[in-house]
N, C-alpha and C positions, 0 to 999 in steps of 0.2 A: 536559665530560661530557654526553651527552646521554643521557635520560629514555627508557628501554625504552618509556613506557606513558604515555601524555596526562593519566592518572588521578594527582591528587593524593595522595602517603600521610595516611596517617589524621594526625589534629590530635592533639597530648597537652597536655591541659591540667593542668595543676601547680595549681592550683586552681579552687575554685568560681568564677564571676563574682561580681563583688564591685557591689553599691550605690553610684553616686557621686551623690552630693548638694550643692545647689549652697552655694557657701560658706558664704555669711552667710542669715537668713532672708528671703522673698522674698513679694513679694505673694500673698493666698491670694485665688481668686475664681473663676467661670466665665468662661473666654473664647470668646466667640460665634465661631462659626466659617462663614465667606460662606457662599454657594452656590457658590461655585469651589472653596472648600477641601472642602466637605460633598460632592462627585458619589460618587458610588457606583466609579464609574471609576478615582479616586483613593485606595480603599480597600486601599492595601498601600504597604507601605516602599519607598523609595529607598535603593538597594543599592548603593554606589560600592566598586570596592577598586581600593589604590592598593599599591606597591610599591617600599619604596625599598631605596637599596643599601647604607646604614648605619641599623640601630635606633635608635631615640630609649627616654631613662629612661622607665620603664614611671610610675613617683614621679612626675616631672613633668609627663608626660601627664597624670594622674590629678589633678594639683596643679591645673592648667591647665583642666582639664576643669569643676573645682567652680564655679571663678569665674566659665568661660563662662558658665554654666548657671547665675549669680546675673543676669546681664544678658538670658540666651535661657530665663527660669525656665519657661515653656510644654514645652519640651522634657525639665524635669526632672517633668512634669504627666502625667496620665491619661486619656487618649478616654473618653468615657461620653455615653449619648445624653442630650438634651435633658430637662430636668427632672430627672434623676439618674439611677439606677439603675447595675447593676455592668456588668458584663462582658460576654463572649459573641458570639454570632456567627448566630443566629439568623435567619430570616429576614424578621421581624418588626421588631426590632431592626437591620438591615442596611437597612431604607427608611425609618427614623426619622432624624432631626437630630443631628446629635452638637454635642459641646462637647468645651473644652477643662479639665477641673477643675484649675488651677494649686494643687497642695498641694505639692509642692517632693518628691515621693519618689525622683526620681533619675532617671539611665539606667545601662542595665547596660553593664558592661565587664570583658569577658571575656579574659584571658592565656590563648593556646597556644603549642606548640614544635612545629616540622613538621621534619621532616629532607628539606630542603630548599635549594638555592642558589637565588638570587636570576639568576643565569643559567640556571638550568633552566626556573624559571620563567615567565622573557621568553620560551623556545623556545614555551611554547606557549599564550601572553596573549593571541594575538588572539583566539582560539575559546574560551571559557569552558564551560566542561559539567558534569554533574550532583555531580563529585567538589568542585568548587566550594564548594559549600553546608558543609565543612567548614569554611570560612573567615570564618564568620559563626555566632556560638553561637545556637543555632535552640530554641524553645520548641514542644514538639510535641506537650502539650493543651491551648495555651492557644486561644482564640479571637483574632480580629482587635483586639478592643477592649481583651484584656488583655493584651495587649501594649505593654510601655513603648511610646515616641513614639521613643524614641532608643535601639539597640541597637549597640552598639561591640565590635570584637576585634584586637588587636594579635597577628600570631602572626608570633615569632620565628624566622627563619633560622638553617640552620648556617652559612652564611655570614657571621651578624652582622648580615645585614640586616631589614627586616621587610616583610610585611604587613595594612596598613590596612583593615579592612574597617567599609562604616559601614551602616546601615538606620535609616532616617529615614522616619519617616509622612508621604505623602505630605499627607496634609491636613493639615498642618501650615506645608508650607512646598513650594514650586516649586523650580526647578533652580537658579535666581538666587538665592532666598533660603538653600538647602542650603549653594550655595558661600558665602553671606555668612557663614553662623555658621561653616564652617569654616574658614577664612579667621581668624575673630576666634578661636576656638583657637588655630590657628597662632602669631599675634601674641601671645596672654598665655602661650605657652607659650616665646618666643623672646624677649618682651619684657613680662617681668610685672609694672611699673610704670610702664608708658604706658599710656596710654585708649587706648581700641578707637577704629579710624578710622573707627567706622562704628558709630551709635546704634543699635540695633532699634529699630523701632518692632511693638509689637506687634497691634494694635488693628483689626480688619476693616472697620468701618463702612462704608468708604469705597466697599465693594459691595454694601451692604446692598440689593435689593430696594424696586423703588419702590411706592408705595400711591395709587391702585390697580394694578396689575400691568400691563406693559403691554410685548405682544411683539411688534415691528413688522416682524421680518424672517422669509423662512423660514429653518428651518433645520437641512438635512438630516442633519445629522451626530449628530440626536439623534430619537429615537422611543420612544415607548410599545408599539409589537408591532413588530417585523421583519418583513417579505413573507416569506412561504414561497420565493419563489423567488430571493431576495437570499441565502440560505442557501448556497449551491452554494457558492463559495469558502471558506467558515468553517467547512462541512463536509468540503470536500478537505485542507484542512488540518488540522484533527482527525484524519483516516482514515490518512495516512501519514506515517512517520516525521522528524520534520525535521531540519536539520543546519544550526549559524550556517558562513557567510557571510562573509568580511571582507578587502575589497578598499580600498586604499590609493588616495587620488589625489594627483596632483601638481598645479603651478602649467600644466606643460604639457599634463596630461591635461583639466583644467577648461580651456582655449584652444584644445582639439582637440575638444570637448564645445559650445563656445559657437559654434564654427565649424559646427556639425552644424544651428545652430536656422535652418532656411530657411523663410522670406523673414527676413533678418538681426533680431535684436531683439534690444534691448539689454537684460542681465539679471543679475544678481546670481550668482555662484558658488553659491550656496544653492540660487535657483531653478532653474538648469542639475542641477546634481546633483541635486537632488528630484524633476526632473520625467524623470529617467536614469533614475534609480532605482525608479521608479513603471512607468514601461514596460518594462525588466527584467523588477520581479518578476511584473506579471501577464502578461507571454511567458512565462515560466518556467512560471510555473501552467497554463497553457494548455499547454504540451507536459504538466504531469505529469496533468492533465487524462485525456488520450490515455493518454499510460504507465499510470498507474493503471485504465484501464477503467471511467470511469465515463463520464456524462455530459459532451458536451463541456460550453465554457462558451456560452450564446446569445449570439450578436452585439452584442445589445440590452443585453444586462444590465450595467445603470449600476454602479460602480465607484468608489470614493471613495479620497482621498487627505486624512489629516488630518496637520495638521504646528501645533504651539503657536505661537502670537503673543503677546510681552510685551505687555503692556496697561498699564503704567507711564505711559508714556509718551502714552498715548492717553488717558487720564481727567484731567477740568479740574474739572469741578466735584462734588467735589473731588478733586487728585491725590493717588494717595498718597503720603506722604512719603517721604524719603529715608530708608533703613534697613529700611521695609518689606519684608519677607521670609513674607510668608503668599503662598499662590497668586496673583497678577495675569498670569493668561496666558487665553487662552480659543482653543478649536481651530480654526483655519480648514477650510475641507472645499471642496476641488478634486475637479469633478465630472466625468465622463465615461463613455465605454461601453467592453467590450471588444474592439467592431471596433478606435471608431477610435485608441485605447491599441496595441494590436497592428501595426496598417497603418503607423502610424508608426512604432512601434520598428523595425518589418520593414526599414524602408528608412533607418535609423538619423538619424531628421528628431525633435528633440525641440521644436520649436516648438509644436503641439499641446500638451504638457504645461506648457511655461514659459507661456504663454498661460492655462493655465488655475491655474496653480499665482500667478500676479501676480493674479489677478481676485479671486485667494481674499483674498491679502495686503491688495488696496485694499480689499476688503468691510467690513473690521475698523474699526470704524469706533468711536467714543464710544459710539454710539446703541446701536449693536450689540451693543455688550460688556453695556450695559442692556438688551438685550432678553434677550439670554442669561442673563444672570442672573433677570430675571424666571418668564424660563422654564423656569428648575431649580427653581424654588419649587415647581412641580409634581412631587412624589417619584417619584415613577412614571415620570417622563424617566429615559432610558438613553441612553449611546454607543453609537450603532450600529457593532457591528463584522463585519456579516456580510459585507461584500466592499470591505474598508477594507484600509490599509495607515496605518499610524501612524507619522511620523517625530516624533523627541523630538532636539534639537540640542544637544549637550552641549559641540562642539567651542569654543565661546562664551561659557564659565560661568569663563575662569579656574581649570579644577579642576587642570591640569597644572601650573601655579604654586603650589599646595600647598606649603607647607616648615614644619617644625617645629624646624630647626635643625640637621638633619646633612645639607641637599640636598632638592631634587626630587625627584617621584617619578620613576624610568625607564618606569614604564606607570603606566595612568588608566583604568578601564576598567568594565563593570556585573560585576555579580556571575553572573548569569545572561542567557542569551539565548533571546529567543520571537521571534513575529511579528512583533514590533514594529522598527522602524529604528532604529537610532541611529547622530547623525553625534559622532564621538568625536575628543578631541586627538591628536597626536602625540606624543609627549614627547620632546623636543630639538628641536621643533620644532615652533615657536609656530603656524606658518602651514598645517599638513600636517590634513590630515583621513583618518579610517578608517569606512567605511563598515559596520558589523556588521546584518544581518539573518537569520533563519533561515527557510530555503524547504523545500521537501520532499526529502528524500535521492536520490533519482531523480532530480532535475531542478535540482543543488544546482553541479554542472559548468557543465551548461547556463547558468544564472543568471550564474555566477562567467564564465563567456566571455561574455556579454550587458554583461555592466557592465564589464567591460576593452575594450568594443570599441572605445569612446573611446582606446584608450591606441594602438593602431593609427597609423601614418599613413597615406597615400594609395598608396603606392604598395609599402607591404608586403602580404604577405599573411597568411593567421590562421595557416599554421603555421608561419613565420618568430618572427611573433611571440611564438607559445607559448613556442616554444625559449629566444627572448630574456625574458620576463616568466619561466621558471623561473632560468633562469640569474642573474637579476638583481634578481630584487623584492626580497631580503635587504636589497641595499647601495643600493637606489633612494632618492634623496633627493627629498624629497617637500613639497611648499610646495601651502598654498591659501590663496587669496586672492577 
């Protein structure tokens, strides 16, 4: 059967959301929260929805859920700024210090029924949009800080099957640590007398800010005023309407991609695709640039590419532990102009971008991740996002392995899509990546033919190929590596 209309029917929920509290009592105290978790940037939920093609007991979820939440008790806790005080969202309160007040009040989890298949669904999961936000029980006077940490909704198929939706603060916890706690669900919900394979550890110290402060790199990707003239991007995209984005690669599209990087240089499927994806979208922009009637973009005008880096793995003294699950990522920023971003894509050469997207990666250094941190002690630092492009890598988190005991999910996917990149799993398929971004509706073609041009080979032409990429993208089997 397929769905007249992209738009989701309304949600019916059978009752209120209900309070889950974690089982047994649980430490009560303020947990300090870094400078990675505290950015201002980081001030809203992680919104994952998953879809599987058999329901799980609503009881046991619920059963499952309490005990988490006696070992991840932070999540069953309340944001509140530093020193106490309540709620709100003010903007006084949005550049002060938050905490974690661990008092054990719960997360919400909320039951609905959508008259819905699980195959209607899949039809239209790549592009996520506004009807969406039904899938996620939404609090619409509360502020940013009174809002649980952890907000859940199971809503049940006519099919039998369900959807997972989850929204998680981000300052609470990163992609790696998201998947950890759910992950450890999963396990006491399939197996609820074994230990978790995996301790939390809860405790930020480890990036606490050194005395006296000390910020040794620059580092562009953050600022206290934006150029007036950095603006141009963040205002074209503001000005016209967007639309996500979502193109598929294969094992042979990233080898037809790596083949593109002239003079040869050897690079990570990551790098090849981020730096594809980066000259894409600002070609794109540049044409709706034009289309739109404004201002083209100046030659000049510097351009940024940020994409996160676990930082686990980089910090000795001291590392964090195993099980940590608070934020250790901090953003790299690959820099250039929109000549020569353009010039190259024109002639579909991504070595310029892999070039600069490896420089970001080596930058990241020990030292580094301490100067950053340092440097957010100053409240007043912000992300710059006025001619940025943001990738967030989720294809890497494990979330497609998800199982609570009746299967995998068949999609993995955000709840909403903005500006921002994400590189997402496949589901049946460990190795495949999906590309989601949303550019401006005018120039949303354009784009989607930019980034398939890798899928090309030498000696077809683009509207051979069209033919065959409509004909075929359904059943394309799809591997990245």
């Amino acid at each position: 059967m397929m769905l007249k209309s992209p738009e989701l029917p309304d949600c019916r929920y059978l009752s209120p959301p209900v309070i889950v509290r974690p089982a047994n009592p649980t430490p009560k105290h303020s947990l300090y929260l870094s400078n990675l978790d505290d950015q201002s940037f980081l001030r809203f939920s992680i919104k994952y929805v998953f879809l599987f093609e058999k329901g799980v007991s609503l009881c046991n979820l619920k059963r499952s859920l309490a005990i988490v939440l006696e070992h991840y008790y932070p999540f069953a806790g309340r944001l509140r700024v530093c020193g106490g005080g309540g709620g709100g969202s003010s903007s006084s309160e949005f550049d002060r210090k938050l905490e974690v007040e661990c008092n054990g009040e719960g997360a919400v989890f909320a039951e609905g029924f959508m008259d819905l298949t699980a195959e209607e669904f899949l039809q239209m999961a790549d592009t996520p949009n506004r009807s969406w936000r039904k899938l996620l029980y939404r609090f619409e006077t509360l502020g940013f800080l009174d809002i649980p940490p952890l907000v859940l909704q199971v809503t049940n198929l006519r099919c039998g099957g369900m959807i997972l939706c989850t929204g998680i603060n981000h300052c609470l916890s990163d992609g790696v640590g998201t998947s950890q706690f759910l992950h450890a669900w999963a396990h006491l919900t399939t197996k609820p007398n074994l230990p978790l394979p995996i301790k939390p550890f809860h405790f930020r110290h480890v990036f606490k800010p050194r005395n006296p402060l000390h910020v040794t790199f620059p580092h562009p990707q953050y600022s206290k005023t934006t150029p007036s003239n950095n603006q141009l991007l963040l205002n074209l995209l503001r000005s016209l309407p967007l639309r996500p984005v979502s193109v598929v690669f294969s094992a042979a599209d990233i080898l037809r991609l790596k083949r593109r990087c002239t003079p040869s240089l050897k690079c990570t499927s990551f790098e090849a695709l981020a730096a594809h994806t980066w000259q894409s979208w600002l070609r794109s922009l540049a044409v709706a640039a034009t289309t739109a009637v404004v201002s083209p973009l100046p030659p000049s005008l510097p351009v940024n590419l940020l994409f996160s880096v676990n930082v686990r793995r980089h910090m000795h003294l001291p590392e964090p532990p195993s099980g940590f699950y608070g934020n250790a990522f901090v953003l790299a920023c690959a820099q250039s102009t929109v000549k020569d971003l353009t010039a190259n894509a024109a002639v579909g050469n991504i070595h310029h971008g892999v070039t600069l997207v490896q420089q970001a990666k080596a930058a990241v250094t020990e030292e580094y991740v301490r100067s950053v941190v340092d440097m957010l002690n100053d409240r007043s630092v912000r992300t710059d996002m006025s001619a940025t492009l943001v990738i967030s890598q989720w294809s890497k988190l494990g979330l497609e392995d998800l199982d609570f005991g009746e299967g995998k999910p068949v999609h993995m996917g955000p709840l909403a899509s903005d500006i921002y990149c994400l590189f997402l799993p496949v589901a049946g398929d460990l190795s495949a990546v999906r590309v989601l971004v949303s550019v401006p509706e005018c120039v949303a073609h354009k784009f989607e033919l930019y980034m398939k041009d890798c899928y090309y080979t030498d000696h077809e032409d683009e509207d051979t190929v069209n033919i065959n990429n409509n004909n075929n993208n359904k059943g394309e089997q799809n591997c990245f590596i």
